[in-house]
C-alpha positions in Angstrom: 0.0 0.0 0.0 1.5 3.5 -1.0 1.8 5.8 2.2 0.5 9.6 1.4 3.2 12.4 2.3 2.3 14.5 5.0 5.5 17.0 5.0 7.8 16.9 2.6 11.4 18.7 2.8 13.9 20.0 -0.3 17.4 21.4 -0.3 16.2 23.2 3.1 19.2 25.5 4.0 19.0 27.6 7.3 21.7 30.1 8.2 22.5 31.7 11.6 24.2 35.9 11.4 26.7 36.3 14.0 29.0 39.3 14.6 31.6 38.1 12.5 29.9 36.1 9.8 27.3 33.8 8.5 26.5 30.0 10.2 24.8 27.9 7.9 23.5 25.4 10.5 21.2 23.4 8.1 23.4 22.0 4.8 20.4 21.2 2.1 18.8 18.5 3.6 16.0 16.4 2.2 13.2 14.2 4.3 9.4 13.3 3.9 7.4 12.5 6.5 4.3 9.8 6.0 1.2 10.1 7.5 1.0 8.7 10.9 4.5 8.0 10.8 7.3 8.6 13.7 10.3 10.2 12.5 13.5 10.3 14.8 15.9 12.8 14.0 19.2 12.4 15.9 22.7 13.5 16.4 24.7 15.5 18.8 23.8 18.9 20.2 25.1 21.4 17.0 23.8 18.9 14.6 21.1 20.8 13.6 18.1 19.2 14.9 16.6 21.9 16.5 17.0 24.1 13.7 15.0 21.6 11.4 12.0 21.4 13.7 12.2 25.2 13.7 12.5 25.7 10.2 9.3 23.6 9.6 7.4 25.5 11.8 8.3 29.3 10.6 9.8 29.7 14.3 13.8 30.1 12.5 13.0 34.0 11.9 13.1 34.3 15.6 16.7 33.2 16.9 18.0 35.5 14.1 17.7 32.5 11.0 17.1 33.1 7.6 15.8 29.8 5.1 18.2 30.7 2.2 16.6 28.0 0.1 14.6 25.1 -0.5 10.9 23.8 0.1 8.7 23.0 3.0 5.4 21.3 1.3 2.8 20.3 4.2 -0.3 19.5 3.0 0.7 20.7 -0.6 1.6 23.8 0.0 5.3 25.5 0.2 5.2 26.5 4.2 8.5 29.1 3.4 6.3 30.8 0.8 3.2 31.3 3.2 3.3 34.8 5.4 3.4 34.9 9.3 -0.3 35.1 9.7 -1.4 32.0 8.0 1.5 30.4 10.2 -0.1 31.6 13.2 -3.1 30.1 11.8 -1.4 26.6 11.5 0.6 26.6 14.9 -1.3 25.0 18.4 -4.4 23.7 15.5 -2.6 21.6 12.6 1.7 21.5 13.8 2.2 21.9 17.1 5.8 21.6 19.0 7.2 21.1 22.7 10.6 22.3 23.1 13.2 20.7 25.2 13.2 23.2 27.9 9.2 23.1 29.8 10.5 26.4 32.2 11.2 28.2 28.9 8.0 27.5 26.9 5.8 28.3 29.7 5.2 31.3 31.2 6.1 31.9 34.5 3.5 34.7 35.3 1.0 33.1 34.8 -1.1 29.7 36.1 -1.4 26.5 34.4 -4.9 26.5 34.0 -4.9 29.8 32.3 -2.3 28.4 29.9 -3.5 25.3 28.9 -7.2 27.1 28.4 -5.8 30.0 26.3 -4.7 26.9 23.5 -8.6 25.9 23.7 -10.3 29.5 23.8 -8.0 30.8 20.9 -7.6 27.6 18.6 -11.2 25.8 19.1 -12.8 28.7 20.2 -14.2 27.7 23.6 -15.8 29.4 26.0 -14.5 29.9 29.5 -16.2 27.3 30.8 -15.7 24.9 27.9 -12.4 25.3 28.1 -12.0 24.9 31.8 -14.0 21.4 31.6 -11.8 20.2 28.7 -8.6 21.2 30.2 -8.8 19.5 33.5 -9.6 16.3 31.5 -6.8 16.5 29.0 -4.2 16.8 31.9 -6.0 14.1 33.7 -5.4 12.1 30.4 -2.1 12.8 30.3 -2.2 10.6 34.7 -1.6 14.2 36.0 -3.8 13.9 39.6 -6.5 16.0 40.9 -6.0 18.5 37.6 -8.3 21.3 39.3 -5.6 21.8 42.0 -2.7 22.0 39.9 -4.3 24.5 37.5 -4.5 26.8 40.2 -0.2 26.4 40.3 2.2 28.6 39.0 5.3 26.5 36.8 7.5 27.4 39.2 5.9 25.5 42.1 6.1 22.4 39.7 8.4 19.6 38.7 10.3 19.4 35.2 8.7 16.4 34.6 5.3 17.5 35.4 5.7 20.5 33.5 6.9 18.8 30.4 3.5 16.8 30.4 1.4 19.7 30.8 4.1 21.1 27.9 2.6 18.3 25.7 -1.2 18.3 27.3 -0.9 22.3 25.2 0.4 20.8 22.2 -1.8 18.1 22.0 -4.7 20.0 22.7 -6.6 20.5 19.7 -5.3 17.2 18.5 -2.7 18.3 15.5 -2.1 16.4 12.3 1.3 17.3 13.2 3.7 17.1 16.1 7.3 18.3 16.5 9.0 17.1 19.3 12.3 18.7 20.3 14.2 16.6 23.3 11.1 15.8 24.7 12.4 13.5 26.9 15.9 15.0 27.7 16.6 15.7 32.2 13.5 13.3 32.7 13.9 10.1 35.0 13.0 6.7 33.4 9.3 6.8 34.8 8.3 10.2 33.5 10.5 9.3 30.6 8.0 6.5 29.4 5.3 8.4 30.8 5.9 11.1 28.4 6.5 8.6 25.2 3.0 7.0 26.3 1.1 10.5 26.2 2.6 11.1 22.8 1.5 7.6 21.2 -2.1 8.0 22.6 -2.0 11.0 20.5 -1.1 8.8 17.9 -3.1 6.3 18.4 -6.4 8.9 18.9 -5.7 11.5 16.3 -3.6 9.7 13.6 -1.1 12.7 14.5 2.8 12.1 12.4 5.5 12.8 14.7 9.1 14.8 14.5 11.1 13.2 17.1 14.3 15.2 18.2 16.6 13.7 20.3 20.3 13.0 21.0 19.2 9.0 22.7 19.6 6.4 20.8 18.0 3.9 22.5 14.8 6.0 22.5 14.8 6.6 19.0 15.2 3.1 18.9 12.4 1.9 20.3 9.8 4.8 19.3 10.4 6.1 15.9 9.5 3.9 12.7 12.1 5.9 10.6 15.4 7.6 11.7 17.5 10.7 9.9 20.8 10.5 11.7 22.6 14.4 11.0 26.2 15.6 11.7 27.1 19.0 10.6 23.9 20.1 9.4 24.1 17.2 7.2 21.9 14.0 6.9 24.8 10.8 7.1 21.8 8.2 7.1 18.7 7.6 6.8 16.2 4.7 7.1 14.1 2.2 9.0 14.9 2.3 12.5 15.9 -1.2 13.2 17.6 -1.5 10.0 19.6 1.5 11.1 20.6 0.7 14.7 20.9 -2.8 14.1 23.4 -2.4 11.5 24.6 1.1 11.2 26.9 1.7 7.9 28.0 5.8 8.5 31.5 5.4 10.4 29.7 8.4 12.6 26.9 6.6 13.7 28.8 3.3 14.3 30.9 5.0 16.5 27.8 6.8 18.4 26.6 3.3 18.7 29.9 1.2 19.6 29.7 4.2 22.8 27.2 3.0 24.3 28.2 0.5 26.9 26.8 -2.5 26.2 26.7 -2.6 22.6 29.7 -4.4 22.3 32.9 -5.9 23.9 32.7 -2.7 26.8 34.3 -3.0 30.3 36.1 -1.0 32.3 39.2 -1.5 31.1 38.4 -0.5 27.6 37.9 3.5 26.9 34.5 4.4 25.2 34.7 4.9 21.8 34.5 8.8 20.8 32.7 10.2 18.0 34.4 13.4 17.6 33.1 17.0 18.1 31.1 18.9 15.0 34.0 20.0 12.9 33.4 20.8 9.2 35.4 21.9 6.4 33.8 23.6 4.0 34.6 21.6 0.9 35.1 18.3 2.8 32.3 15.6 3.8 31.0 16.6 7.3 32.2 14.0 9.1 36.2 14.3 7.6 37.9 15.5 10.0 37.2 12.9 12.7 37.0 9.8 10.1 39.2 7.0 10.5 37.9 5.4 6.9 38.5 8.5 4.8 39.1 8.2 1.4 41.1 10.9 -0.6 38.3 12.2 -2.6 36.6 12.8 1.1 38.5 16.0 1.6 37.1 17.9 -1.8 33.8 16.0 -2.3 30.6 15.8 -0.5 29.5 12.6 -0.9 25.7 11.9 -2.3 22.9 10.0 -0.7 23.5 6.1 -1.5 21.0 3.0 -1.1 22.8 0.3 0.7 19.3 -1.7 1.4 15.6 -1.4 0.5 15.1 2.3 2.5 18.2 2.4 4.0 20.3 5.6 2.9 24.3 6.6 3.6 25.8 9.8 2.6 29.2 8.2 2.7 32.0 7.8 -0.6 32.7 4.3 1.1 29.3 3.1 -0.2 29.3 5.2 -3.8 32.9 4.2 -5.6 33.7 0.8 -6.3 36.6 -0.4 -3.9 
């Protein structure tokens, strides 16, 4: 059965202005998302994750970024074409987000029940009232206990765990078709970590609602995610079907991420963990040059295409595109 394309991503470019020059944080990536899919996107902190799930939802143009080029179709239409307003429009109703950081996205003035109604009253057009009743039973949905009470709490009187559940009970509100994800997970203990995976896949489950995952663990995108986009650089080093990729990672980047984690292989204390290498790019190299141990000469001038080593399964990688 053909999947239908919810979002789908060309040659997206995003730059960052600094003082002394120009960042370009996102290299001309390409991805698709299916409907009612999970997509992980991982990598290290700088490998422009983040910036993605910003792009997507026009929130770049705030954290001085600038899309230089390339497409953002959702729904059939070109998102970096559309203005601010019809945006606005799409954000809390059709593409909603949670950021990594709970204390950040909510504010601190204000009480949680006021928050979480505002997404109701503005986006579904609720009453008061109709928006008080809903709210107490989405975050009693999402196993948060006697709901009434902690509306009447400011964040700051609350855990990070609770407050990245009430984080997602706002996003989830008005049940979008589309959800991006940043670290959702990331400074939560195993329990609220799970906890928080199982209020996103009832969202799943009840709205048909496609997923952006973000995140730097493995082992969660592992288990969660149907396809993975692994990205160092700003660049997307592989791509494909979540087991296939963790099970047998090709990109000499991501097996090192994976030989790291103790565990995966021959690890004990006597052995050191095996170290990927910080973001370090040069500008006419592959991404991942500079820390490669399986470079070829052609690495340092080229940047090597996408290449199919299995059905799905994608490596930007000159050890899987010339003939050795």
């Amino acid at each position: 059965m053909k999947r239908e394309k919810l979002l789908e991503v060309n040659n997206l470019r995003v730059v960052f202005s600094t003082h002394t020059a120009e960042v370009e944080a996102v290299k001309g990536i390409d991805f698709c998302l299916y409907k009612g899919e999970t997509l992980g996107i991982v990598g290290e902190s700088g490998a422009g994750k983040s910036t993605v799930g910003l792009a997507v939802i026009g929130l770049h143009a705030f954290s001085p970024g600038a899309v230089l080029s390339g497409s953002i179709f959702y729904d059939g239409e070109d998102l970096i074409k559309k203005s601010e307003s019809h945006l606005q429009a799409l954000r809390g109703a059709r593409i909603a987000m949670v950021f990594q950081d709970p204390f950040a996205c909510l504010n601190p003035t204000m009480k949680i029940g006021r928050q979480v109604t505002e997404v109701l009253r503005f986006k579904k057009g609720f009453s008061w009232k109709e928006a008080k009743l809903d709210a107490a039973v989405l975050l009693k949905d999402a196993a948060i206990h006697e709901p009434h009470r902690l509306m009447q709490m400011y964040p700051h009187q609350l855990s990070t765990g609770m407050l990245q559940r009430i984080a997602l009970v706002m996003a989830l509100a008005c049940g979008p078709e589309l959800l991006i994800a940043d670290e959702p997970t990331s400074a939560l203990d195993i329990t609220t970590l799970w906890q928080t995976l199982e209020i996103i896949e009832n969202s799943k489950d009840k709205f048909g609602t496609s997923i952006i995952f973000l995140t730097h663990n493995l082992a969660v995108a592992a288990g969660f995610c149907d396809r993975v986009l692994v990205m160092y650089g700003g660049k997307v080093v592989e791509e494909g079907p979540a087991e296939a990729v963790f099970s047998l990672p090709m990109h000499p980047y991501l097996r090192k991420l994976v030989s790291s984690i103790p565990g995966t292989s021959r690890y004990d204390r006597r052995h050191a963990l095996s170290w990927a290498g910080h973001i370090q790019v040069q500008p006419t190299a592959c991404v991942y040059y500079a820390h490669c141990h399986e470079r070829l000469s052609l690495c340092q001038e080229n940047q090597p295409g996408i290449f199919n080593v299995a059905s799905g399964h994608y490596v930007s990688c000159w050890l899987y595109g010339v003939d050795l």
